[in-house]
C-alpha atoms as one frame of an Amber mdcrd trajectory, in Angstrom:
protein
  12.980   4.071  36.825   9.404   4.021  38.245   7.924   5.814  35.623   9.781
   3.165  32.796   8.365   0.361  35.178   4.842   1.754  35.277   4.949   2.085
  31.276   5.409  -0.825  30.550   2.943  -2.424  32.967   0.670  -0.852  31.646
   1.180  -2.360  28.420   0.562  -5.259  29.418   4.083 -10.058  19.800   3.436
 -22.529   5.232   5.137 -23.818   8.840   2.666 -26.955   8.152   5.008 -28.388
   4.982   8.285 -27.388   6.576   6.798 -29.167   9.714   5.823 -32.304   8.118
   8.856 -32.785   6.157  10.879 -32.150   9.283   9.036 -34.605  10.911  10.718
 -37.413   8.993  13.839 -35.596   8.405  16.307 -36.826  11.233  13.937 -38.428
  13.797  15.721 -41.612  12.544  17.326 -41.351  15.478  14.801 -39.739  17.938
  16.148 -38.292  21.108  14.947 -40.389  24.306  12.328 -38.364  27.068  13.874
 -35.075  28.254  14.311 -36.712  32.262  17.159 -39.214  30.959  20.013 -37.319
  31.316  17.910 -33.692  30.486  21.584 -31.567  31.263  23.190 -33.478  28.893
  20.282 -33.391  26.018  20.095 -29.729  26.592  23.468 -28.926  25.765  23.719
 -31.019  22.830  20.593 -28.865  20.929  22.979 -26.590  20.453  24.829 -29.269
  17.762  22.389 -31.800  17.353  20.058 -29.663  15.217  22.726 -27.118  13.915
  21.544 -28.646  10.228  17.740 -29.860  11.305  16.333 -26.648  11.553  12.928
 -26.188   9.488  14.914 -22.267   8.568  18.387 -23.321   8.172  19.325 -19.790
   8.905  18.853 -20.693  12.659  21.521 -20.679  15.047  21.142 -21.504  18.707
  22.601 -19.104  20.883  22.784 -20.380  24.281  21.422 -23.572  25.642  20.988
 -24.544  28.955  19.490 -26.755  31.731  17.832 -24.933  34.933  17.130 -26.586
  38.080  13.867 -25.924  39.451  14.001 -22.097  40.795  11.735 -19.449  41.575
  11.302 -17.340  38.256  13.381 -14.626  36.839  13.249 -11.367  37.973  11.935
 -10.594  34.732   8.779 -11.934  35.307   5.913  -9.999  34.648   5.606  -6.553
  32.758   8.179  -4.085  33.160   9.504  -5.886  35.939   8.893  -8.194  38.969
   5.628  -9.049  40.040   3.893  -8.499  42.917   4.391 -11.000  45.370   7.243
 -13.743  45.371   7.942 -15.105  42.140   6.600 -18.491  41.197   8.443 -21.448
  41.399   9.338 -22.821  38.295   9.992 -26.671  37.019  13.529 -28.313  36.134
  13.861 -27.313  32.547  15.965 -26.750  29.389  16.202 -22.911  28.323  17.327
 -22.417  24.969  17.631 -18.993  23.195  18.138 -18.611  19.239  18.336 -16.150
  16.130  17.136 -17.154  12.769  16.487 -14.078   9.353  19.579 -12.688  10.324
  19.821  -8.939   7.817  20.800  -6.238   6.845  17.988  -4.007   6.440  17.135
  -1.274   3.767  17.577   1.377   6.572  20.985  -0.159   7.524  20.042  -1.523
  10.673  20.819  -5.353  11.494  17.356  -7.585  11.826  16.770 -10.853  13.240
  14.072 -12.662  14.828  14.747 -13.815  18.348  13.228 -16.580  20.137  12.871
 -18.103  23.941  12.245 -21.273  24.531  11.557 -23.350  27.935  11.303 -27.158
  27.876  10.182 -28.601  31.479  11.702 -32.395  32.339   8.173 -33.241  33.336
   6.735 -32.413  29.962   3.280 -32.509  29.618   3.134 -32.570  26.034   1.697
 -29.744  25.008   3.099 -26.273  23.613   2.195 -22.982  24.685   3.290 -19.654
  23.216   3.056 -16.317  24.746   2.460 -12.752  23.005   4.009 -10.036  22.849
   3.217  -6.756  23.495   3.327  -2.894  22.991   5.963  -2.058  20.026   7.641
  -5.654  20.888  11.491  -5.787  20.556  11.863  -7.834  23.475  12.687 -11.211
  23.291  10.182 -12.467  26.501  10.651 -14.421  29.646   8.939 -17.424  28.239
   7.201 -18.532  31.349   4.031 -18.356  30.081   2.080 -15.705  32.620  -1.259
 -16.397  33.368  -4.441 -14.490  35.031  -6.401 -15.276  38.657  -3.917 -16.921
  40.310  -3.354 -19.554  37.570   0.171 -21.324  37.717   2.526 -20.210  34.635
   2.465 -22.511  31.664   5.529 -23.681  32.518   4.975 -25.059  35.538   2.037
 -26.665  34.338   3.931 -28.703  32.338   4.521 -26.853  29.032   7.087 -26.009
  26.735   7.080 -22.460  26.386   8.179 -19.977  23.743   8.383 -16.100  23.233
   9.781 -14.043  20.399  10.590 -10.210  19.693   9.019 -10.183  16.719  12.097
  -9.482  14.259  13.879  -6.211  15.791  15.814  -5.773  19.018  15.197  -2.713
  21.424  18.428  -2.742  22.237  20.138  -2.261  19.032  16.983  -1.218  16.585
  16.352   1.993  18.551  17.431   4.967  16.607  16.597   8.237  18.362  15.791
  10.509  15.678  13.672   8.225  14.095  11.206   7.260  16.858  13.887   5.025
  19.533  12.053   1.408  19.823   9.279   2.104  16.711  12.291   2.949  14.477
  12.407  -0.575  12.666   8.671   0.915  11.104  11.822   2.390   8.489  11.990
  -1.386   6.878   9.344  -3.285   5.308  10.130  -6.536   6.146  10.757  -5.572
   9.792   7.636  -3.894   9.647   5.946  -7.134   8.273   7.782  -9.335  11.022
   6.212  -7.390  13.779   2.862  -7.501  12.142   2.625 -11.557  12.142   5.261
 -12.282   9.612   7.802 -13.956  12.674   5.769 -16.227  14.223   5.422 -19.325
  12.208   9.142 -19.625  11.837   9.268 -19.210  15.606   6.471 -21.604  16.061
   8.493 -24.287  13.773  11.774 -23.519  15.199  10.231 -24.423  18.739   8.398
 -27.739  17.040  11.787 -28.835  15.671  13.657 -28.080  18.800  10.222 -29.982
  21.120  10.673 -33.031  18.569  14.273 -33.608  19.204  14.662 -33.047  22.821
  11.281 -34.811  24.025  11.592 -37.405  20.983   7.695 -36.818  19.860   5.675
 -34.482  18.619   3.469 -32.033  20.811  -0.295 -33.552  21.089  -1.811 -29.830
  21.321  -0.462 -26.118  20.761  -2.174 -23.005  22.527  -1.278 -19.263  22.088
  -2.016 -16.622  25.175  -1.626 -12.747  24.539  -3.068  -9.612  25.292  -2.975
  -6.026  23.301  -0.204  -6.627  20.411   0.142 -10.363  21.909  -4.040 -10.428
  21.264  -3.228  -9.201  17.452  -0.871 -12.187  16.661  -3.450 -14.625  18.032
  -6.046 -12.779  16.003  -3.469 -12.938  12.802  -2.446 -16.588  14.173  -6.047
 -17.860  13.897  -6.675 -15.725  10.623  -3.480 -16.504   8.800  -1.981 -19.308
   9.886  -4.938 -21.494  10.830  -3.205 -24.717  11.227  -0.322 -23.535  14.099
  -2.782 -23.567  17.188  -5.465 -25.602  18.456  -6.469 -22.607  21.068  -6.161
 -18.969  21.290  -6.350 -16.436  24.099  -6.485 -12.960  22.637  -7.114 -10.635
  24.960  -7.713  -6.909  24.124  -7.266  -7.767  20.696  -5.092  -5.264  19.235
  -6.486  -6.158  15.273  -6.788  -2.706  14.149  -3.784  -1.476  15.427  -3.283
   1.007  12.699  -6.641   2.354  13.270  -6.849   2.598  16.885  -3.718   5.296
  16.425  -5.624   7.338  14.158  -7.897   7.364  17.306  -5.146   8.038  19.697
  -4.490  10.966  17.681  -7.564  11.972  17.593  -8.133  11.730  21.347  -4.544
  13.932  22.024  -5.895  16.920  19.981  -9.344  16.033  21.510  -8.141  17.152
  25.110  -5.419  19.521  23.568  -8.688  22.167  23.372  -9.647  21.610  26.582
  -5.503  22.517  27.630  -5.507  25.491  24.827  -8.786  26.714  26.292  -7.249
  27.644  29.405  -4.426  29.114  28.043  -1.075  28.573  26.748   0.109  26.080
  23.823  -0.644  22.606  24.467   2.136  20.386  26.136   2.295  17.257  27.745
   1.935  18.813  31.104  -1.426  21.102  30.162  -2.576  17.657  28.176  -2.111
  15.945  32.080  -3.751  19.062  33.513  -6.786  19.042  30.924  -9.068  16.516
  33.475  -7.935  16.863  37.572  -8.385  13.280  39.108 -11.562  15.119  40.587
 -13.297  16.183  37.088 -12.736  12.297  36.597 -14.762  11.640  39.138 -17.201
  13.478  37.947 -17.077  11.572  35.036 -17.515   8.174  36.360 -20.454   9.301
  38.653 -22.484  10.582  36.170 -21.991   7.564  33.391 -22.921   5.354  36.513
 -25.948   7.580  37.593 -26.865   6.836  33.936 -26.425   3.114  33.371 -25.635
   1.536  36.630 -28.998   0.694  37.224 -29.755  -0.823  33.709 -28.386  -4.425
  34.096 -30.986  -4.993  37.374 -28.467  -4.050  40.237 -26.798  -0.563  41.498
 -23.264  -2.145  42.411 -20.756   0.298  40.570 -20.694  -2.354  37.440 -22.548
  -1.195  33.926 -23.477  -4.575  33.220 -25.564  -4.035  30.459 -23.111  -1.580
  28.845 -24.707  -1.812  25.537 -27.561   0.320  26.666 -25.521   3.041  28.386
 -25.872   4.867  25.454 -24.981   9.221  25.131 -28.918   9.311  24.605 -28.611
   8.800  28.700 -24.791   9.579  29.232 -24.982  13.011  28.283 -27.843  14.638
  29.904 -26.614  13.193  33.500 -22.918  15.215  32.009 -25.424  18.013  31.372
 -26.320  18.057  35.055 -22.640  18.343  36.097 -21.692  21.079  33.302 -20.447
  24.305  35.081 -23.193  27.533  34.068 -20.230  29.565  35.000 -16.764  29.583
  36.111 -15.194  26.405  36.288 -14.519  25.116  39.870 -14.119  21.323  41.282
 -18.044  20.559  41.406 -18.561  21.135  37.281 -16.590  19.993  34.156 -16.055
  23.132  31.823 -18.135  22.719  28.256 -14.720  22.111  26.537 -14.258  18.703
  28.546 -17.595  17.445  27.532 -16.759  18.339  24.115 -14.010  15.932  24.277
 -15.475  13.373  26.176 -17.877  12.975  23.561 -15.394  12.982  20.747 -13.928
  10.323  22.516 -17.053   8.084  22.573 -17.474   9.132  18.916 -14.132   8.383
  17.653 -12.383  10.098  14.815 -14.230  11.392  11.683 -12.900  12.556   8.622
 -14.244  15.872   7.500 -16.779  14.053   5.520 -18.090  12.586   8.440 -16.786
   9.372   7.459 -15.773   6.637  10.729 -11.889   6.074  10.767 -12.446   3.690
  13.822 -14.974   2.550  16.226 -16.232   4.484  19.237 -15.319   4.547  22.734
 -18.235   2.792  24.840 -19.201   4.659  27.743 -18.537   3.005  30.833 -17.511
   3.200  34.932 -13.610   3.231  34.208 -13.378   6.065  32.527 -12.696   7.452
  35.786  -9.241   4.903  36.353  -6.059   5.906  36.159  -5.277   3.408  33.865
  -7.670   5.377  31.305  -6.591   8.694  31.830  -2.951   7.616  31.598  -3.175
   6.689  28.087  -5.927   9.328  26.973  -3.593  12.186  28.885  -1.187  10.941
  31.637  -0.835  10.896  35.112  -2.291  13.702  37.491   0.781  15.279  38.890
   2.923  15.000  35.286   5.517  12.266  35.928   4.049  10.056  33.127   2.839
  11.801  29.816   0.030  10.059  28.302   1.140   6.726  26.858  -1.954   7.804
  23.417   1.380  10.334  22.946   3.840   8.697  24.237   3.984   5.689  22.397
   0.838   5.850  19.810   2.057   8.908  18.037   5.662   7.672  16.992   4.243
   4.370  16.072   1.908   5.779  14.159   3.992   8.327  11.983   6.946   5.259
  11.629   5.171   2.218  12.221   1.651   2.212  10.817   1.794   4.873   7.941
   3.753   5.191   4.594   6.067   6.440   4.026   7.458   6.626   7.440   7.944
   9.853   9.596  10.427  10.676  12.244   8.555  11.925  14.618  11.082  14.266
  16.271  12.197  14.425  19.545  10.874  12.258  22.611   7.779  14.092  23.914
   7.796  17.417  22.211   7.935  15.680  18.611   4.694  13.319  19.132   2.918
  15.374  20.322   3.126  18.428  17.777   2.761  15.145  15.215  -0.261  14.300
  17.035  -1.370  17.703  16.904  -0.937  18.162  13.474  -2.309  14.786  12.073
  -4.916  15.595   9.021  -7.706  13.379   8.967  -8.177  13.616   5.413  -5.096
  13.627   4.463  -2.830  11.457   6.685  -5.368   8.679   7.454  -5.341   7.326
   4.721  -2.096   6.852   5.090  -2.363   3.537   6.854  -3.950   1.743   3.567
  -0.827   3.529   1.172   1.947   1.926  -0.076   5.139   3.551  -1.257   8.887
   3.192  -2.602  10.243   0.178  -0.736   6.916  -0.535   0.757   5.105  -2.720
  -1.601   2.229  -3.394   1.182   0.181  -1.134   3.250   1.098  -0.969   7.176
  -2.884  -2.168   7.259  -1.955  -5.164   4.827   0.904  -6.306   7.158  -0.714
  -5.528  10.610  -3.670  -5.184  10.702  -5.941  -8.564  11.523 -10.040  -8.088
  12.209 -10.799 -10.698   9.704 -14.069 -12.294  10.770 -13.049 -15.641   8.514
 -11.797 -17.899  10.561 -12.861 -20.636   8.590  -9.434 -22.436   8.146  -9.410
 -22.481  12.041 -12.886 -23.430  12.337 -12.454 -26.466   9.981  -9.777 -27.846
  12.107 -11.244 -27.242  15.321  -9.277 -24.490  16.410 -11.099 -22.451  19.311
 -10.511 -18.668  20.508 -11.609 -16.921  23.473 -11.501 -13.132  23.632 -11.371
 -11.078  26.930 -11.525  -7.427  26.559 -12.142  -4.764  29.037 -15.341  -2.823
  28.416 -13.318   0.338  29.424 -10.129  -0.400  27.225  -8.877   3.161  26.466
  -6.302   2.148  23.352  -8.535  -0.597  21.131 -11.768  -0.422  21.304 -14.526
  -2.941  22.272 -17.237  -1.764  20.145 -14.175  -2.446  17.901 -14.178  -5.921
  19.026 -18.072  -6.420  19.273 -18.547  -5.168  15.642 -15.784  -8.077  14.282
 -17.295 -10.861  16.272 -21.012  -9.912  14.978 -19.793  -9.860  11.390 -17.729
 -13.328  12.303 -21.346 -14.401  13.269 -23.115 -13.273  10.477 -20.337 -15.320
   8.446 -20.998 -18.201   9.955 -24.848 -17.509   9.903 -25.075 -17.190  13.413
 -22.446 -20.386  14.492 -19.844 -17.729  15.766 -19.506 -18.848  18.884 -18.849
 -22.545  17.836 -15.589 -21.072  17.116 -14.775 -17.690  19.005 -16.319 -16.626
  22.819 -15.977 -13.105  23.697 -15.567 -12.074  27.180 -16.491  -8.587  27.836
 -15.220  -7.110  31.699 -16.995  -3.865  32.393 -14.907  -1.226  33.785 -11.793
  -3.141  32.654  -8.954  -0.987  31.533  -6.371  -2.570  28.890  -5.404  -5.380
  30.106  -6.304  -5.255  33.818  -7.263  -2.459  36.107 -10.000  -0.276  36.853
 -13.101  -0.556  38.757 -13.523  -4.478  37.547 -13.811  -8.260  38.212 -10.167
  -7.762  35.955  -8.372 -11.228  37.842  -9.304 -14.543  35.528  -8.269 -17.307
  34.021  -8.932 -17.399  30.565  -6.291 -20.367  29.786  -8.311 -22.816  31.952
 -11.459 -22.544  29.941  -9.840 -22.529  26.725  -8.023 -26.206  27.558 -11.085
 -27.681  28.531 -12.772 -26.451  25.221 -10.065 -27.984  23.309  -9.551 -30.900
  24.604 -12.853 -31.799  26.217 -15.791 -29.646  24.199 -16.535 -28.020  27.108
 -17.703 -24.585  25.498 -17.332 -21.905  28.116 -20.461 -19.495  29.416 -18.570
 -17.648  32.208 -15.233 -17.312  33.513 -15.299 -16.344  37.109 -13.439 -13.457
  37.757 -12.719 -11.122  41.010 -11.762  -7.863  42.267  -8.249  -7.108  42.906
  -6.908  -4.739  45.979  -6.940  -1.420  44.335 -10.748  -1.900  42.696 -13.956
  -0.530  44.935 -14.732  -3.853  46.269 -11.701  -5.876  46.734 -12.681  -9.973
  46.975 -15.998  -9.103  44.721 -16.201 -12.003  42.379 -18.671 -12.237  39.062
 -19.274 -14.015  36.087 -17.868 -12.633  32.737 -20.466 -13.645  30.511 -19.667
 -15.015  26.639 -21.830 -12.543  24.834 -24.406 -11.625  23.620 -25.260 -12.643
  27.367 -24.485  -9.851  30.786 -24.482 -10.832  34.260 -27.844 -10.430  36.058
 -28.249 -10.810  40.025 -30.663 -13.890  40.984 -32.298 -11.544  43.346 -30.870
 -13.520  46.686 -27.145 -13.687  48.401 -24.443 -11.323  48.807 -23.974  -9.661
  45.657 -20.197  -9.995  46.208 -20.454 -13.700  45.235 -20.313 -14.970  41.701
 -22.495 -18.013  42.388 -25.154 -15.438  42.443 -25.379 -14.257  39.077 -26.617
 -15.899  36.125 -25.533 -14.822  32.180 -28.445 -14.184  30.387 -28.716 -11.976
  27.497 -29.563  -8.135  27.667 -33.381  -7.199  26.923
């Protein structure tokens, strides 16, 4: 049960004309504010829109009112939270089903959506992302970062979807359990971006009856696959959201497995070099929590210094280049046997094919690099690249990467074979010549490519731009699954676009020594929602979130600016350099 839990915390997803004609279409008789009578009202959405739905293939399946409560258990990845739960408002909890299918694999399809409505509205709608291989129909709270109260107690109605398949009934073993809808096209599109403007009209006709008005301003907030659907919101479907969180954008998804792959046979050598065939307890055993160490001391002996302070942060991350990474690796490289005060040759060899990320034979890029940076030395990084240290948990890049690759972001499809075992010999055997392409092919059945449906690293974001949509971007600097040279390299070429007005638009947030999502030796606790209102709705353009240092980081309380970039922190040269107030954001050299 633990190791499920710890999984998945680590994970941690043309509406206008259907909207506009709903709009008119029944609000002859307008519901009156949720507070008169809210039990009642709640109850009858169940009938009252039974033919008003923008997708007439909608059917509610349960509505009803909750009196203010702490939250569900379900709050939070995996699980509950740490702490006590928050206390959420008086509110109307609806759950429906529209797309009901039959699939071309057989299995039944639907999209599923959540949705909250508080009493005390404050008019505004907020949607939460999804994450990892989705499936799950969400808590629709609305979770925030740094302390921030959930949307929903702030006043909004919030909604969640599963993106088109069920976990619970789309898991097929033999074809990859939860990735198995990647057998379906359409299910395949769904979970790419293809559910969420029915979802997002669904919840506008359902806010428009129940509150009697319209929503004044709609914000999405996601992180990893939830950071992809803002990125394909913003791309695609311009018009749906005034504001955007997408954290740890994952907009190359189908790229960033070729990587994963690439990573798994990566330390596979260094588990084959000392003997035996790889497995997913040599691929744990590859790096000791020690050799990790190593690691991280050496890329900060190397770059700590470069941003104008030795604090454990690589501030100016751009400039820890391998020109200065690898000779202080050099220095820690055993001349002999291997023993806990060297790292063998073979483990350099992969940490630098990590930074380099994969290559076909021709030498050709098949995704960005891996910056160097302080957290490759987290657990949180070595539990995707290779697992936990004593075994328990294989390494997620296996675990989860390779069956979504070989069902999910390729054509045709794989089965990937049995759980464990049957990623990782398809990991192992992935051809960078000839299975990477793969993720641009289409097929019989599959009439677009799994990069067509999911992937989303457009830098035009014009449609959004001409309506005033805004997006802010956090991304660790040590994100071990999508990269953030990844997500540098879009937002330059969204700045070129715009001949250099990207950041009217889009602010990217870099947090050195960030894991995915959270974690690692970082300022990882922020508020990214906060900033993004106030940019909406006031023009207030954000230079620096404030962020701090949770309990398990070096230097627990430390709080810093996260800079919009181009721009790093830099230390005014006075006061504790524990305190945010005294750091400026001023672009690297």
């Amino acid at each position: 049960m633990m190791t499920k839990l710890l999984v998945r915390f680590l994970l941690a997803g043309a509406a206008t004309s259907v909207l506009s004609s709903y709009a008119g279409a029944g609000s002859d008789t307008p519901m009156a504010p949720a507070r008169s009578n809210p039990g009642a009202r709640c109850a009858a959405l169940a009938t009252t829109l039974s033919a008003q739905w923008p997708n007439r293939s909608t059917r509610v399946v349960s509505a009803a009112f909750r009196a203010a409560g702490p939250a569900p258990a379900s709050f939070g990845p995996g699980g509950p939270a740490m702490g006590p739960p928050p206390m959420l408002p008086a509110h109307c909890e609806l759950v429906g089903v529209l797309n009901e299918r039959t699939g071309k694999d057989g299995q039944h399809y639907a999209i599923r959506f959540h949705l909250r409505l508080p009493t005390e509205w404050n008019g505004n709608f907020f949607m939460q992302g999804g994450g990892g291989s989705n499936g799950e129909i969400g808590d629709a709270v609305g979770r925030l970062g740094g302390g921030a109260a959930p949307a929903l107690a702030q006043g909004y109605a919030v909604a969640s979807q599963d993106s088109g398949h069920d976990n619970a009934t789309n898991s097929v073993p033999e074809r990859g359990g939860p990735v198995a809808f990647g057998f379906d096209p359409q299910a395949r599109a769904d979970y790419g971006g293809a559910s969420l403007a029915p979802v997002v009209a669904a919840a506008r006709a359902a806010i428009q009856r129940y509150y009697g008005t319209a929503e004044k301003y709609r914000y999405f907030v996601g992180c990893s696959k939830g950071g992809q659907e803002g990125m394909m919101l913003a791309q695609r479907h311009p018009e749906l959201f005034d504001g955007i969180v997408a954290a740890a954008p994952g907009f190359s998804l189908p790229r960033a497995a070729v990587a994963e792959a690439w990573d798994t046979q990566s330390f596979a050598a260094v588990a084959q070099a000392s003997g035996g065939p790889p497995s997913p307890g040599s691929l744990a055993a590859s790096f000791s929590d020690g050799d990790f160490r190593l690691v991280g001391k050496a890329i900060l002996d190397a770059c700590d210094a470069a941003d104008g302070l030795v604090d454990g942060i690589v501030g100016a991350f751009e400039q820890c280049t391998s020109a200065k990474v690898l000779p202080a690796l050099a220095k820690v490289t055993c001349t002999g046997a291997k023993d806990a005060n060297c790292l063998s040759p073979g483990q350099v060899t992969a940490l630098r094919r990590t930074h380099e990320g994969p290559r076909n034979s021709k030498g050709d890029a098949l995704y960005a690099s891996f910056l160097w940076d302080a957290g490759w030395a987290d657990m949180g990084w070595r539990m995707w690249k290779i697992g936990s240290a004593d075994g328990r948990v294989p390494a997620l890049n296996v675990l989860l990467g390779a069956p979504s690759l070989a069902t999910v972001f390729t054509t045709p499809p794989t089965p990937p074979g049995v759980p464990l075992l049957g990623p990782l010999k398809y990991a192992l055997a992935f051809d960078f010549d000839r299975d990477a392409p793969k993720i641009y092919a289409t097929g019989p059945g599959f009439p677009r490519s799994a990069w067509t449906d999911i992937g989303a690293r457009s830098p035009d974001l014009s449609g959004f731009a001409r309506r005033g949509g805004r997006i802010i971007v956090p991304q660790g600097v040590s994100d071990p699954v999508f990269s953030i040279a990844d997500t540098i390299a879009w937002y330059r070429d969204l700045d070129t676009r715009t001949k250099g007005r990207g950041s009217a638009t889009a602010r990217l947030f870099p947090v050195p020594g960030m894991a995915h999502c959270g974690g690692g030796p970082a300022t990882d606790s922020f508020d990214a929602f906060a900033p993004l209102v106030r940019w909406v709705e006031k023009r207030e353009a954000p230079d620096r979130i404030v962020a701090q240092a949770g309990a398990m980081s070096p230097w627990p309380g430390r709080t810093r600016p996260l800079c919009a970039y181009p721009a790093v922190a830099r230390y005014k040269g006075s006061g504790s350099i524990e305190d945010a107030n005294n750091f400026v954001c001023r672009p690297t050299a």
